[in-house]
C-alpha positions as CSV (number, residue, x, y, z in Angstrom):
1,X,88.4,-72.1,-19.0
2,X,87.3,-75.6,-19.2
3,X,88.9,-77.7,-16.8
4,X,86.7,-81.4,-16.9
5,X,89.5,-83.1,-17.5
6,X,91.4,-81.8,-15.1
7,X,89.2,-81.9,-12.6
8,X,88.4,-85.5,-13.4
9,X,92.4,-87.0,-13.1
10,X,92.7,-85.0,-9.7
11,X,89.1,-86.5,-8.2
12,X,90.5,-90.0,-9.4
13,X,94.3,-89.5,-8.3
14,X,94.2,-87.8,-4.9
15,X,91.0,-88.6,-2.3
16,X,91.9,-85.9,-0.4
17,X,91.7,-83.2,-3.3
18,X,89.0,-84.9,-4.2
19,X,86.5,-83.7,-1.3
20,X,88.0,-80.2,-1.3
21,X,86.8,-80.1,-4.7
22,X,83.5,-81.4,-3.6
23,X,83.5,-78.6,-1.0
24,X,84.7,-75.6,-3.3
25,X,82.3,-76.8,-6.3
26,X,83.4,-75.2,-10.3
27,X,86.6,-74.4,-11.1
28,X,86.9,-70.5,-11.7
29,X,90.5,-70.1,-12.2
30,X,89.9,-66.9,-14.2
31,X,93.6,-65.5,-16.4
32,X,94.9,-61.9,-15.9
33,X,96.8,-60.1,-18.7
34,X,100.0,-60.9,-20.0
35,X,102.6,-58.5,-19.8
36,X,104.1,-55.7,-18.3
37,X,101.6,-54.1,-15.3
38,X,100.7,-57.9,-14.1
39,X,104.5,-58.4,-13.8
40,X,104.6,-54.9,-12.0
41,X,101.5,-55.8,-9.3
42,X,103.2,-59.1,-8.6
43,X,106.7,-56.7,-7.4
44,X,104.2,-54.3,-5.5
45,X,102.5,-57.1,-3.5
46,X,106.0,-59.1,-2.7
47,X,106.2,-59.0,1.3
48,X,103.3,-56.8,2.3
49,X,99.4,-57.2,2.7
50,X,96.7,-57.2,-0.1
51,X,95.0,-54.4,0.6
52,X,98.4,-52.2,0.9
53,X,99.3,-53.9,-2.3
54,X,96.5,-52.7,-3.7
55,X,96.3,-49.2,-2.5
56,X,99.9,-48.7,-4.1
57,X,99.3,-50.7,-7.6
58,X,95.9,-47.7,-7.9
59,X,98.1,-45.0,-6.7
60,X,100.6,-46.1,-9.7
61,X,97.9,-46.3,-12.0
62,X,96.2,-43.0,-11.2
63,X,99.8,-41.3,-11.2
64,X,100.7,-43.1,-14.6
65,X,97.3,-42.7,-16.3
66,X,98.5,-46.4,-17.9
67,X,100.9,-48.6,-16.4
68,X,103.3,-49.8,-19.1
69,X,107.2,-49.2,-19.4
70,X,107.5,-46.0,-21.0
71,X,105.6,-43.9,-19.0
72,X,107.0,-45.9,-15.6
73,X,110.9,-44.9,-16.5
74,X,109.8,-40.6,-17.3
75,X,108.5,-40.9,-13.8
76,X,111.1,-38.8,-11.3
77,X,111.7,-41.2,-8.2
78,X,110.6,-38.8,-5.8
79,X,106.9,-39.5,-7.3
80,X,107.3,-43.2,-6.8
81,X,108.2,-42.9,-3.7
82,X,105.3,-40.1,-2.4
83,X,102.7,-42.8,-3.3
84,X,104.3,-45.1,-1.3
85,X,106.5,-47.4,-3.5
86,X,109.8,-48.4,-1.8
87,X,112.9,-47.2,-3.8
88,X,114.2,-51.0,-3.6
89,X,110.9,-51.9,-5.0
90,X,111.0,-48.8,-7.6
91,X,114.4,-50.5,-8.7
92,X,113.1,-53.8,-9.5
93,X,110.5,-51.9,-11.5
94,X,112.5,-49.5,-13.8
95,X,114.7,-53.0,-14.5
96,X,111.5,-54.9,-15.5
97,X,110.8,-51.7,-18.0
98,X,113.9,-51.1,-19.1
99,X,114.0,-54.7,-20.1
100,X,110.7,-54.6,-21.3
101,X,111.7,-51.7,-23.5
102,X,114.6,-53.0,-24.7
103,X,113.5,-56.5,-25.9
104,X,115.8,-58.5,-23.0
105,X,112.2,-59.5,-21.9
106,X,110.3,-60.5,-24.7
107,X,107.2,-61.1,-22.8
108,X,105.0,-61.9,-26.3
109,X,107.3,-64.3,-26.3
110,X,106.8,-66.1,-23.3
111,X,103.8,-68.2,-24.6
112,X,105.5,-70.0,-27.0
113,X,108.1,-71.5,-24.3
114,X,108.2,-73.8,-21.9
115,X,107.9,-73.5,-18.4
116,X,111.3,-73.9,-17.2
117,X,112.5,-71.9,-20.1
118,X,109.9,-68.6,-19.5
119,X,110.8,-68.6,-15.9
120,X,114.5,-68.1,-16.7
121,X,113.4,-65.4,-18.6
122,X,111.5,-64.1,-15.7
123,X,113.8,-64.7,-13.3
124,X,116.7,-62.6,-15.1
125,X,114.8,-59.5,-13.9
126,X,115.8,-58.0,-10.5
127,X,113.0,-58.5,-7.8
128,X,111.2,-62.0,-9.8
129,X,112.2,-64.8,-7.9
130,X,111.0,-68.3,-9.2
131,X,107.9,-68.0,-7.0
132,X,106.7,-64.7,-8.8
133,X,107.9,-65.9,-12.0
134,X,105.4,-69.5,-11.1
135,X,102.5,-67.1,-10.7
136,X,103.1,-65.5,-13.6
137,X,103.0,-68.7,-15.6
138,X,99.7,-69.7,-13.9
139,X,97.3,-66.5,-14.0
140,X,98.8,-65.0,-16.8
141,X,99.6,-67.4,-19.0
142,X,97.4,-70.3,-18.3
143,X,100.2,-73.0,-17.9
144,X,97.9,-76.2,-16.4
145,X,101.1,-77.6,-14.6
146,X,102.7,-75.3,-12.4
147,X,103.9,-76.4,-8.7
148,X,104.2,-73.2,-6.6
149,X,105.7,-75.4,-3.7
150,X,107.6,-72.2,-2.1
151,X,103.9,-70.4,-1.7
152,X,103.5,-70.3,1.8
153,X,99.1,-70.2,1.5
154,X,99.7,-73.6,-0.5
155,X,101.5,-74.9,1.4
156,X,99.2,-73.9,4.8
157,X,96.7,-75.4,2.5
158,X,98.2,-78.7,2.5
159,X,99.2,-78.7,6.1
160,X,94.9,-78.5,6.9
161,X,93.6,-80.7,4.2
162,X,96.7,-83.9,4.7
163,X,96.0,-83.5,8.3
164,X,100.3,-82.6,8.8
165,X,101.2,-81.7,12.2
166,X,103.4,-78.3,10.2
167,X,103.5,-76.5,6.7
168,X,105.2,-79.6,4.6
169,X,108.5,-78.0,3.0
170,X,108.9,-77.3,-0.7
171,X,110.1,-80.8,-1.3
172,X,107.2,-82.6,0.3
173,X,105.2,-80.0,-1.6
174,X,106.3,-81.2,-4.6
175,X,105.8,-85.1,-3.1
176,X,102.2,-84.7,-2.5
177,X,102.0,-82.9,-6.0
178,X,103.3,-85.5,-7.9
179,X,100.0,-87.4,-8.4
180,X,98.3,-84.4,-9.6
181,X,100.5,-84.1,-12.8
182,X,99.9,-83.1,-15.7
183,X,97.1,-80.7,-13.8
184,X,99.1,-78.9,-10.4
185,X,97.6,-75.0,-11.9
186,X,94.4,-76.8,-10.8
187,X,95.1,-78.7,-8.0
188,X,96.6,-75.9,-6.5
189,X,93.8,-73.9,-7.2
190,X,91.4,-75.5,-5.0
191,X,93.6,-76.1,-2.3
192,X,94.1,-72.0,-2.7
193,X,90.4,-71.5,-2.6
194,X,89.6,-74.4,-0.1
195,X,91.7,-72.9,2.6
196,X,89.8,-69.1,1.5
197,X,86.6,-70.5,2.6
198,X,87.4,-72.6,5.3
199,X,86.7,-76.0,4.2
């Protein structure tokens, strides 16, 4: 993905984005797949740490062979839970493919909508919360204006690059990201990666 214009508005609207850009070089903001196992990783990796996250979403997809609705809701519970899915967490799943199934979720739709309107859409499913839902809209769908301003690595991100004595709150998050409009999916990119390698 090209972002030269992006990156362009952000160096000219915000200084201090400007020399974390300088410091994290090319944009690589890369997309995953739409649809129904990105949706399913997000759940998994609510509330614990990557690499758990990611021992559980390969212990789905070995058990599974392919991660998609179907072949989630024949799965007996007692499987999901032997690989080390929490049934809470196996709940939010089987309503995510049963709406999936069923066309409550239409998530080849998604593209076509807004922003406001695809995250009520998300947001309908137990276990997606408007942060998860955000995410969604930003790796998976490539939306260039999404404010994440409940993400708590943003918003640590902020806190060292503005030089703030604490974590600003969502609605000083959303303050400081005003300038970067119509480009936030950016700027919070490189305030993401910035803080990764310890600018």
């Amino acid at each position: 993905m090209a972002h030269t214009a992006a990156i362009a508005h952000l160096r000219t609207a915000d200084p201090v984005l400007a020399d974390v850009i300088d410091a994290v070089g090319p944009c690589e903001w890369t997309l995953s797949a739409q649809g129904f196992r990105t949706l399913a990783d997000a759940i998994i990796a609510q509330q614990i740490s990557i690499k758990a996250s990611a021992a559980i979403m390969g212990r789905l997809e070995h058990l599974l062979g392919e991660v998609v609705p179907e072949r989630f809701l024949a799965t007996e519970p007692e499987d999901l839970r032997g690989i080390g899915l929490s049934g809470q967490k196996a709940r939010y799943l089987r309503d995510l493919a049963e709406r999936t199934i069923t066309g409550a979720l239409d998530l080849s739709a998604l593209p076509a909508l807004d922003d406001e309107s695809a995250i009520s859409q998300l947001t309908a499913v137990k276990g997606i919360g408007r942060w998860t839902a955000e995410i969604y809209l930003i790796f998976a769908l490539g939306r260039p204006d999404v404010l994440p301003a409940d993400d708590l690595g943003l918003r640590y991100a902020a806190q060292q690059f503005y030089q703030l004595p604490a974590p600003p709150p969502p609605p000083e998050m959303r303050r400081i990201g005003e300038a970067w409009r119509p480009y936030r999916s950016v700027a919070c990119w490189y305030l993401w990666r910035g803080r990764q390698i310890h600018y």
